[in-house]
ZAMARGU-4260 file (C-alpha; in steps of 0.2 Angstrom, whole numbers, plus 5000, padded with zeros to 4 digits):
<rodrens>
0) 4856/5148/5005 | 4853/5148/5023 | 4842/5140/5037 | 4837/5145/5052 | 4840/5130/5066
5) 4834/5133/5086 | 4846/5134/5099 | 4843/5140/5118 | 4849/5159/5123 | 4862/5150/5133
10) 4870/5139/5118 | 4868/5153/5108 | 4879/5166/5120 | 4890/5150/5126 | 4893/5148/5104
15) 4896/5170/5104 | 4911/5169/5117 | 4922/5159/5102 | 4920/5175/5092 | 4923/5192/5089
20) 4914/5207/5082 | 4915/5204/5067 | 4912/5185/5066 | 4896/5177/5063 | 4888/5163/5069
25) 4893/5153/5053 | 4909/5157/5055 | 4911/5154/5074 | 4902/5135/5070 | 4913/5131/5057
30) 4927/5135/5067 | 4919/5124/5081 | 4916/5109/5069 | 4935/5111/5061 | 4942/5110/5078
35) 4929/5096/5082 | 4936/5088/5064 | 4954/5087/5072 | 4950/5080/5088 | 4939/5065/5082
40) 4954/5063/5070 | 4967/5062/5082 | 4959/5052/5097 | 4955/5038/5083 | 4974/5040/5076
45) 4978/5039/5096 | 4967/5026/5102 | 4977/5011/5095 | 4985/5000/5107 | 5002/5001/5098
50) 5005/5018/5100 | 5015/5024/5112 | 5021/5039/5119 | 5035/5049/5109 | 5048/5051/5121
55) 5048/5032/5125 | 5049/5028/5105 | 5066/5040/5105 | 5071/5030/5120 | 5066/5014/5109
60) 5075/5020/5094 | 5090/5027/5101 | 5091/5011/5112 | 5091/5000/5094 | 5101/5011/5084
65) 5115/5012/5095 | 5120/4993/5091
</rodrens>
């Protein structure tokens, strides 16, 4: 089943640059929304207070481990 949604002639060639030929638009705004998924995913995973960054938790660790 499919539905037919309105989009301006610049949205729609701005959406056409993510594909190729053989790609349809489906494909192209799943592939947008998976992406989208991953980043919403990570900035909440990212946006506590207690992480930090990775190279200072090696320098944590290693500064721990080494008693």
């Amino acid at each position: 089943m499919s539905t037919t949604i309105q989009i301006s002639n610049e949205t729609k060639e701005l959406i056409s640059t993510f594909g190729s030929k053989e790609d349809t638009y489906d494909d192209i705004v799943r592939r947008i929304y998976k992406l989208a998924v991953k980043e919403q995913a990570t900035e909440f995973l990212m946006s506590s207070d207690k992480c930090i960054p990775l190279d200072e938790a090696i320098k944590r660790a290693k500064k721990e481990w080494s008693k």
